[in-house]
N, C-alpha and C positions, 0 to 999 in steps of 0.2 A: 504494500500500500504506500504508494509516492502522490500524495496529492499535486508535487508540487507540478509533474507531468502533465495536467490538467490547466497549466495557468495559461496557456495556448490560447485557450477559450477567451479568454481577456482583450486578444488582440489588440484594440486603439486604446484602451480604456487609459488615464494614466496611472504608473505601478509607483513610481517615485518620482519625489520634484528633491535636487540635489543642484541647487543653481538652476537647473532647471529642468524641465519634466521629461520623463524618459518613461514612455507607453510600456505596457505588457512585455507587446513583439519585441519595441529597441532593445528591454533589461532583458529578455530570454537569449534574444540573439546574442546580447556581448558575456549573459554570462553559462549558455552554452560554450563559447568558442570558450570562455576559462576553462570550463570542465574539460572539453576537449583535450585540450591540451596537457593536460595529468594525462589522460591516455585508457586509463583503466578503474578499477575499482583498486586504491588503495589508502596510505593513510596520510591526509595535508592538515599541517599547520595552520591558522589562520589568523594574523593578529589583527585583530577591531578594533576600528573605531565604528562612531557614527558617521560614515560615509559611504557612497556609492558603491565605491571598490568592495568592500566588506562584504555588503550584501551583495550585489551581483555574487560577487567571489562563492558565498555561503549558498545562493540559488544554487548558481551550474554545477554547485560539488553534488548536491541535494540531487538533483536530478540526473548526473553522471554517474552516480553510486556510487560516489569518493567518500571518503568517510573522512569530515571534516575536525579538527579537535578545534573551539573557540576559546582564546588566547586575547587577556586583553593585548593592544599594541602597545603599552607604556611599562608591560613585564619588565623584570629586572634582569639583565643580562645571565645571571649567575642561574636564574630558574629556569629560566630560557633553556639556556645549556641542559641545566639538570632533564629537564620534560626530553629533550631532542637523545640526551643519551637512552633514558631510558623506554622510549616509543617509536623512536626511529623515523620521522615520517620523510617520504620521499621528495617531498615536494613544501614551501612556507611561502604561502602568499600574504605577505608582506609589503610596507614600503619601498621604495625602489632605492633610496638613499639610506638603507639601514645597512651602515658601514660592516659591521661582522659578519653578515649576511654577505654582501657583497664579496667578502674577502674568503669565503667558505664553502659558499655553493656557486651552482651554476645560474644563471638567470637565463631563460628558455622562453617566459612570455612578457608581455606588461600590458595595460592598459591602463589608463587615469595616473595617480602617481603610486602605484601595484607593480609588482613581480613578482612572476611565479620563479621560487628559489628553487632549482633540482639538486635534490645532495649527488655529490659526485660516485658515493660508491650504495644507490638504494639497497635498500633490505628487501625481499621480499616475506610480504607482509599476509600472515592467517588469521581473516579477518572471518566473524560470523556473519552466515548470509543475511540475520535480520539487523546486524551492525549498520547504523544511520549516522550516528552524529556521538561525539563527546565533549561532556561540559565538565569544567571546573566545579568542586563543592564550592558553596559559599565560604567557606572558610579562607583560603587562599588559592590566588592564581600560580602558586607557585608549588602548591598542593604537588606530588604525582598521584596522589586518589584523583580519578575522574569517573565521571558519574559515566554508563553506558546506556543510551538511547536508541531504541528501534526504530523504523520509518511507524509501524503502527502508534510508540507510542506519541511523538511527535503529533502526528492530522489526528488520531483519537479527541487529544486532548486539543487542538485547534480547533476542532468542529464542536467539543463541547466548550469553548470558551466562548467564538462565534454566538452557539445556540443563546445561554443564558447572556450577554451583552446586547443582540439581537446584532450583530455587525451587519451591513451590507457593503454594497460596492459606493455608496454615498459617504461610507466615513474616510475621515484624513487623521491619520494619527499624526500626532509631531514623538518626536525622539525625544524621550529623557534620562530614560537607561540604557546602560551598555549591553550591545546586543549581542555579546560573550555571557552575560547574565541572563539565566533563564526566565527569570520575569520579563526583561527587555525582550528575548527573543519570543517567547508567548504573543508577545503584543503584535509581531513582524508579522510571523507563520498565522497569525487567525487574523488577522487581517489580510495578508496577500492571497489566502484561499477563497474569501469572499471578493477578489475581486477591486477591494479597497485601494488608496491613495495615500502611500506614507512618506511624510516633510524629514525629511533625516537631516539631519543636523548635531554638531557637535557641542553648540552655545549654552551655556547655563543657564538657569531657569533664572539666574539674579542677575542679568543681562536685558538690557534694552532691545539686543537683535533678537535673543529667544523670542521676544514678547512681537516684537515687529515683524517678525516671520511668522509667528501664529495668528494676527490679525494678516498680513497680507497673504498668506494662503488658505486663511479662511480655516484652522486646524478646528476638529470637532471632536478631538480627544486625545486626552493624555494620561500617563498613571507615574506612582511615585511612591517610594520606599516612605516609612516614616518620617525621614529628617527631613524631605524636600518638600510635604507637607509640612512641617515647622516651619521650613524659611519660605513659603508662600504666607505662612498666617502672619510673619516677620514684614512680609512683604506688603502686608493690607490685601489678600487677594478678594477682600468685599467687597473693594474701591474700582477694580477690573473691570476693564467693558472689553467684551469679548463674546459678541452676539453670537459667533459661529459655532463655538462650545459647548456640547450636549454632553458628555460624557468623563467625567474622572472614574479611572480605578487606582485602588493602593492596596497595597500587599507588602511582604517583605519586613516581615513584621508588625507586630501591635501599635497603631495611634494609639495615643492615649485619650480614656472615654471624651473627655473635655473637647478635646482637638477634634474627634474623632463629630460629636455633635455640634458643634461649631460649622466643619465642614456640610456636613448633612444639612445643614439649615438655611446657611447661605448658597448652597447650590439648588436644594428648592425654591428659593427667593428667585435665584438666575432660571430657572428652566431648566437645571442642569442635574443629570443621576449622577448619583455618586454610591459605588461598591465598594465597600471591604472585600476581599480577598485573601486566602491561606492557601500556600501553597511550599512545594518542596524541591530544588534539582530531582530530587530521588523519583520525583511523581512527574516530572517533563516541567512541572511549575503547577497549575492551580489543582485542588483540591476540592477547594469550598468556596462558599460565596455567599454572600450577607445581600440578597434583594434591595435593591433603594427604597421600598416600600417601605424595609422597616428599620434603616438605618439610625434612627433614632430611638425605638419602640426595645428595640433588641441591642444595643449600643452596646462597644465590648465582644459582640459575637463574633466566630467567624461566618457565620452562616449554615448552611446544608450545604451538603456534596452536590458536587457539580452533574450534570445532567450524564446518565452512565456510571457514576462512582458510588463508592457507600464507604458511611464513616460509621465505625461501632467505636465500644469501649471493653478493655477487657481490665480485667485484675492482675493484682503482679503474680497470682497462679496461673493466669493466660484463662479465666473464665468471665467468661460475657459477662457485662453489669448490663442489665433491664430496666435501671430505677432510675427515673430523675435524680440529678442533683447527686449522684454518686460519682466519684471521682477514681480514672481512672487511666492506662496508654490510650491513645487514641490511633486508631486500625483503620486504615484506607482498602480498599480494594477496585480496582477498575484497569482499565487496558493501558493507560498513562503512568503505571509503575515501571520504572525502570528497569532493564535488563540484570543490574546489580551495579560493582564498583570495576577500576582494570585500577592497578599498581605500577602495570608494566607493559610492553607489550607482547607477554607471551599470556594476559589474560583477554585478550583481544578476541580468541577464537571463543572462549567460553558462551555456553548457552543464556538460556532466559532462566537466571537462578531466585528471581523472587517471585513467577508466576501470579501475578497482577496482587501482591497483598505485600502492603508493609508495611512496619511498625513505624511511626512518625518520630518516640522518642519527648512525645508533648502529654503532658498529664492536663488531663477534657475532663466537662461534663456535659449533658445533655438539661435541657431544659422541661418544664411539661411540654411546651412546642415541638421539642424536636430541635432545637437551633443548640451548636454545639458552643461552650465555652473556653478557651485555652487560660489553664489557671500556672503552667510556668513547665520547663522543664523537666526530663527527668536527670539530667546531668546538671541542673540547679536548683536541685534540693540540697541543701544540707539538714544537720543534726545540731539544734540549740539546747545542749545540756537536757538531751533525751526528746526534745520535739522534733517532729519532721515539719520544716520549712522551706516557702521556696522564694528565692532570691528574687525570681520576677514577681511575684505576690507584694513582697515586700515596696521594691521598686513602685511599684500601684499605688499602694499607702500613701506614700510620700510624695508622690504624683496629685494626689488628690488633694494633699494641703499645699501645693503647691511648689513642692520641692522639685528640682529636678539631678533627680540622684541616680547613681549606677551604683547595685550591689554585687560583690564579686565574694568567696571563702571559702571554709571548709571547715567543717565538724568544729563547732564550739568557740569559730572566729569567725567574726562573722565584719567583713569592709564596706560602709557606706562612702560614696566619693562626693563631694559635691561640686558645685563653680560657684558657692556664694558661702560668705560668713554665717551660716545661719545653723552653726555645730550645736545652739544650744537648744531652740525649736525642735530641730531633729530629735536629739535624745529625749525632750519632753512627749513626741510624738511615740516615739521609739516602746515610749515608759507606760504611756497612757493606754494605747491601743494593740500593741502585740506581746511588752511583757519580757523582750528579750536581754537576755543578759550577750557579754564577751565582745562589744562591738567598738569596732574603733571607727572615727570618722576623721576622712582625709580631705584637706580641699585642695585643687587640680584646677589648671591652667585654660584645660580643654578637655573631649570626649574622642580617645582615641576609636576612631572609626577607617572602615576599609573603602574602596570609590563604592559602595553601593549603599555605603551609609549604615551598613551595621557594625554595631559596638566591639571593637574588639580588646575583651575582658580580660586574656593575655596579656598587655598591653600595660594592664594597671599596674601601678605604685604598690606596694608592701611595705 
């Protein structure tokens, strides 16, 4: 199943405006001849950005049955290396002036400012016949875990993103994530099978050109991790006149409920939906989804599973919980689970090892509705002098009096970080409402985050 075989049908429509508009037929044509030119089914690098080359490059792989790994383009040379020793791929379409590159392989194609790198001495590569595409975990780009993606699961989960957004060939996305990032690439894949019009662009949303490119191409949608919602609320985004605007998604973590009905209310003001969204690399990207009907009603939710998936709950004995309000992993299943992990590339060939079910790793409950809640981690839980707690529950608390803190620890240390003086509010809050003992409070400069804007708690102070 290659949806992407199908965009043919498109012909005049336009697929991308990238300075300027290039139809169905132009992007298929030039990013054919890319595919072409690998030659076969094997394994290419691909460093991204938001631009042309990317995607063309990501189309023609997609539909040559090259099996693409996406690499942001601003890698660090040292990971860079590490990923290329240990997967080998034949071919790195890349910048054309990326000097190591230049000085190491062969350059064979180009187009825009791209080149396809051929390594001088290829591997050949035993790749699984339903092997599509590989992503980086959110964790790091520099990771060698990457995540392994079918062509099913891929258009599965495109067609059920499409369904519940209702996408047609009228929408125009603009670019806010990196399309190495499985939310960014969800947004590409389920809009170019409908048909749609996507503004790529590499401009920041705290840019005057972002904002001037989304009214002058008329964009009618966009999505964004938590923090890029903080800096639109930073930004006054109630003040916005941007008539052509139907549609925000966010995902990529928890808004917080405040931010989260803030959003919801000013964009029924504007005529505008706005969805929560949960989703995993592991799962292609979405999972669930919070209806705009009831973005406020259910505030904090991630919603029901996406049209085809099912979310249970089970117990840490692996047996179903049936009850509201019982807490407990939360279990996906549907055709959008991932083939499993590759370390290297001699797991490349390996089969479909999680068979459409897998454990998310998020401690859920269920509502009397049916609408699931994510109450924190199972790898940030700790132990407070014999209670189990969880680090993102806490985080919420403090969220709610208005703190904006990151908790990070371990069994009976427990670290609150803040950006303001306000060590002493904290621990009254701390005292009043949860009772914990062994906490030390740090205050910090800034919130080490990675480009997709999530926390990396590594990172912190000790």
């Amino acid at each position: 199943m290659n949806s992407f075989q199908t965009l043919d049908d498109f012909g005049n429509n336009t697929a991308v405006y990238a300075d300027r508009n290039y139809s169905y037929s132009e992007m298929l044509e030039i990013a054919d001849d890319i595919g072409s030119n690998v030659g076969g089914r094997t394994l290419v690098f691909c460093l991204c950005s938001n631009n042309k080359e990317s995607l063309f490059g990501y189309v023609g792989f997609i539909r040559g049955g090259v099996v693409p790994v996406l690499l942001d383009a601003s890698i660090q040379m040292d990971q860079l290396r590490r990923l290329i020793d240990l997967y080998k791929p034949t071919y790195i379409w890349a910048k054309s002036k990326d000097q190591y590159l230049v000085n190491t392989m062969e350059s064979s194609f180009s187009f825009g400012d791209y080149t396809l790198f051929r390594s001088p001495s290829p591997h050949q590569h035993n790749l699984h016949e339903s092997l599509a595409l590989l992503l980086t975990t959110s964790g790091s780009t520099g990771s060698p875990k990457l995540v392994r993606l079918s062509y099913e699961n891929i258009f599965e989960n495109a067609k059920s993103i499409a369904t519940y957004l209702d996408i047609t060939a009228e929408d125009k996305p603009i670019t806010t994530l990196p399309m190495n990032y499985s939310y960014g690439l969800s947004i590409i894949n389920s809009h170019l099978i409908c048909g749609a019009s996507i503004i790529v662009t590499n401009a920041s949303v705290i840019s005057k050109e972002f904002w001037d490119l989304c009214r002058d191409q008329e964009a009618t949608t966009f999505g964004g991790v938590p923090f890029l919602y903080e800096m639109l609320d930073r930004l006054k985004f109630e003040n916005f006149q941007l008539p052509s605007l139907k549609k925000l998604t966010q995902a990529g973590g928890k808004l917080s409920d405040s931010l989260s009905t803030k959003f919801a209310k000013v964009c029924r003001e504007k005529g505008i939906q706005f969805f929560s969204m949960y989703g995993q690399t592991e799962a292609t990207a979405r999972m669930a989804y919070l209806p705009c009907e009831k973005n406020v009603e259910k505030v904090g939710s991630i919603g029901i599973a996406i049209p085809g998936g099912e979310l249970s709950l089970q117990d840490e004995h692996g047996n179903a919980i049936t009850e509201p309000n019982s807490r407990g992993e939360l279990i996906y299943k549907g055709e959008n689970v991932s083939m499993g992990y590759a370390e290297s590339i001699d797991d490349l060939s390996n089969p479909d090892e999680n068979r459409g079910f897998l454990r998310t790793g998020d401690i859920a409950y269920f509502d009397e509705d049916g609408y699931f809640f994510i109450c924190g981690r199972i790898k940030r839980m700790i132990k407070n002098y014999g209670n189990r707690i969880s680090l993102d529950e806490v985080e919420g608390i403090l969220s709610e009096y208005g703190h904006e803190c990151i908790c990070a620890g371990t069994d009976d240390k427990l670290y609150i970080y803040t950006l303001k003086d306000d060590d002493v509010q904290i621990k009254k809050i701390m005292k009043e409402k949860v009772n914990l003992k062994g906490i030390t409070i740090m205050k910090i400069d800034e919130i080490p985050r990675n480009q997709y804007g999530k926390i990396l708690y590594a990172e912190l102070p000790k």
